[in-house]
SEFIRO-162775 format. One record per atom (N, C-alpha, C): x, y, z; residue in one letter. Coordinates in steps of 0.1 Angstrom, whole numbers, plus 5000, padded with zeros to 4 digits. Layout:
residues N
    X    Y    Z aa
    X    Y    Z  A
...
end
This chain:
residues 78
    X    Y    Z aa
 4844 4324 7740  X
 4852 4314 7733  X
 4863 4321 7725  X
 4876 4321 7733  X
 4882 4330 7722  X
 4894 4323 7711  X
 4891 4308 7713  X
 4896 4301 7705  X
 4891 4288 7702  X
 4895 4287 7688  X
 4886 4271 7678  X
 4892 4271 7669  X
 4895 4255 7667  X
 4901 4250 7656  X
 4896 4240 7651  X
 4897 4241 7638  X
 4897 4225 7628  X
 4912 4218 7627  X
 4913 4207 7633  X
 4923 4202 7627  X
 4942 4210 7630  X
 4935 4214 7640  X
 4949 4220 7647  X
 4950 4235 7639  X
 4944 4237 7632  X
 4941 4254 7625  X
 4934 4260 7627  X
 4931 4278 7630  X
 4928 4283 7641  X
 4916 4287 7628  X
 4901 4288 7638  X
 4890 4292 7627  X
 4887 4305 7636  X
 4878 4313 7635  X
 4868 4324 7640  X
 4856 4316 7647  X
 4862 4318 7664  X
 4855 4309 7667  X
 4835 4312 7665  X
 4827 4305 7668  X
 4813 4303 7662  X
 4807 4310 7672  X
 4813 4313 7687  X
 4807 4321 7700  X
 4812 4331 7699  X
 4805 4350 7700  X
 4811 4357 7707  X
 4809 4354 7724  X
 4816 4368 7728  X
 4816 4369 7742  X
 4803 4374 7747  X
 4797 4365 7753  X
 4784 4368 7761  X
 4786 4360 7774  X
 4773 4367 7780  X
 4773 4369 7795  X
 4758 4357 7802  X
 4765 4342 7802  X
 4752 4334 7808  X
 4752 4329 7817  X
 4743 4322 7822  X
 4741 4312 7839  X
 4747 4299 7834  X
 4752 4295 7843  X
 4766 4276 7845  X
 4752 4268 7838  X
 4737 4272 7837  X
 4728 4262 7836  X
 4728 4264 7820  X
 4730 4275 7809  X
 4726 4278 7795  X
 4732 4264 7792  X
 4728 4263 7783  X
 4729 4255 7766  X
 4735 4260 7758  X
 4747 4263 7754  X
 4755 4267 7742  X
 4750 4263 7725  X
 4743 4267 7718  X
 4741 4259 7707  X
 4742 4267 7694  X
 4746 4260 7686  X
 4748 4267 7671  X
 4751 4258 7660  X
 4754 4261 7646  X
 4760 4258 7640  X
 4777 4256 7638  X
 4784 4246 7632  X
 4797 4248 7630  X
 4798 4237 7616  X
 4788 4238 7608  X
 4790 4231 7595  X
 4797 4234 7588  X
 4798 4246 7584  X
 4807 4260 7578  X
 4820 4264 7589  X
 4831 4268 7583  X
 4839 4279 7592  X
 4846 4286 7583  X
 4854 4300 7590  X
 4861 4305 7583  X
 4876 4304 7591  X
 4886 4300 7581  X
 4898 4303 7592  X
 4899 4315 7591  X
 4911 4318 7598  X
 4916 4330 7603  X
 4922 4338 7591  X
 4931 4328 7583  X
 4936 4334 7569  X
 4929 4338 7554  X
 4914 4335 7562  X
 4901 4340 7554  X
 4897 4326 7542  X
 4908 4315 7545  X
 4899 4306 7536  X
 4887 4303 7543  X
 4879 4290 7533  X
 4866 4285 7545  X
 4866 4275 7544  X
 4858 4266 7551  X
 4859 4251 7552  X
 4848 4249 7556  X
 4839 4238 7553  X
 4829 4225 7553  X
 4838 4213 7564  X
 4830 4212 7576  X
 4828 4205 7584  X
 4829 4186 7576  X
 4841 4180 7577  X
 4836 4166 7573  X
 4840 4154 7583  X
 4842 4141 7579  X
 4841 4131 7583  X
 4860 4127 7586  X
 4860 4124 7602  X
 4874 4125 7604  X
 4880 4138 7612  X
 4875 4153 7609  X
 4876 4163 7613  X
 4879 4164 7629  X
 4890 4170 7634  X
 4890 4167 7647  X
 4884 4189 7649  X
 4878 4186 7662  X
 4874 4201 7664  X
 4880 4203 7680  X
 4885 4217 7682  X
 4884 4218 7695  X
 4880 4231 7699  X
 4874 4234 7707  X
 4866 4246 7714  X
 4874 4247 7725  X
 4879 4262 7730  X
 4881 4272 7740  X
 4874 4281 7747  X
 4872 4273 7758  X
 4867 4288 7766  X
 4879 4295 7777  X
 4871 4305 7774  X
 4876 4317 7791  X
 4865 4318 7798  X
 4864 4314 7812  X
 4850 4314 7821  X
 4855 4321 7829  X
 4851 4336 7833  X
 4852 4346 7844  X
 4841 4343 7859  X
 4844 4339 7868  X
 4838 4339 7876  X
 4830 4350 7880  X
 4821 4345 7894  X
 4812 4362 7900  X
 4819 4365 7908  X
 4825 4359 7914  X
 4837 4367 7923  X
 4850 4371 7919  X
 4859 4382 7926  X
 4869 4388 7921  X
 4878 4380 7917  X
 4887 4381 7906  X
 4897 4375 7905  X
 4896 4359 7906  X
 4880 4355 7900  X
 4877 4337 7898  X
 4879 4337 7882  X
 4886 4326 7877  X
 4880 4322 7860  X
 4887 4307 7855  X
 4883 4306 7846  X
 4889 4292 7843  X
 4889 4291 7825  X
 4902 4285 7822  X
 4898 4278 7806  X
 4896 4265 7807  X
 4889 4261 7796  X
 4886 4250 7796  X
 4883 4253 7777  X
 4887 4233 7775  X
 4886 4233 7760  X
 4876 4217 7762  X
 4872 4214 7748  X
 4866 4202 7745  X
 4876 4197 7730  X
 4882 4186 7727  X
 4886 4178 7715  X
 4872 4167 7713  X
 4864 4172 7699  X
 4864 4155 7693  X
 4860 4157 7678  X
 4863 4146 7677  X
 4862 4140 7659  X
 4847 4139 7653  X
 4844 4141 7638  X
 4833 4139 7635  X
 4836 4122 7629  X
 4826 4117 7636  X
 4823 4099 7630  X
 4821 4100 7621  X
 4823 4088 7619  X
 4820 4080 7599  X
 4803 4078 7603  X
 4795 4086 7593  X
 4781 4081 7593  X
 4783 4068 7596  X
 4772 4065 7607  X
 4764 4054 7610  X
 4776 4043 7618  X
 4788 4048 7621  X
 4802 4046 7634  X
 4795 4045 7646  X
 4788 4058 7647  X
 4781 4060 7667  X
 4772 4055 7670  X
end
């Protein structure tokens, strides 16, 4: 994941680079972050988030990015 933002501002994203099967489960925290300009920020209500990936394929010269956008709901919204 070599990019993540809050809110259209770039944080350190929460994945290094590791090596798994199409089947893993990606899981962590992102309650906390640090941007990049070293402030920090608390995850809240409204927050839009987006995750980047770089996916290298097993064959030569395969790979893909791909991102996800979404917002955290108003407790008790979903």
């Amino acid at each position: 994941m070599p990019y993540a933002y809050v809110n259209g501002k770039t944080i350190n994203p929460p994945y290094s680079p590791h090596t798994q099967g199409s089947g893993y489960n990606f899981y962590g925290s992102v309650n906390r972050y640090q941007f990049i300009d070293d402030s920090a920020g608390a995850i809240a209500t409204g927050n839009k988030l987006t995750f980047d990936w770089f996916i290298k394929g097993s064959k030569p010269n395969t790979a893909a990015d791909r991102y996800i956008t979404c917002q955290v709901p108003t407790p008790g919204s979903a």
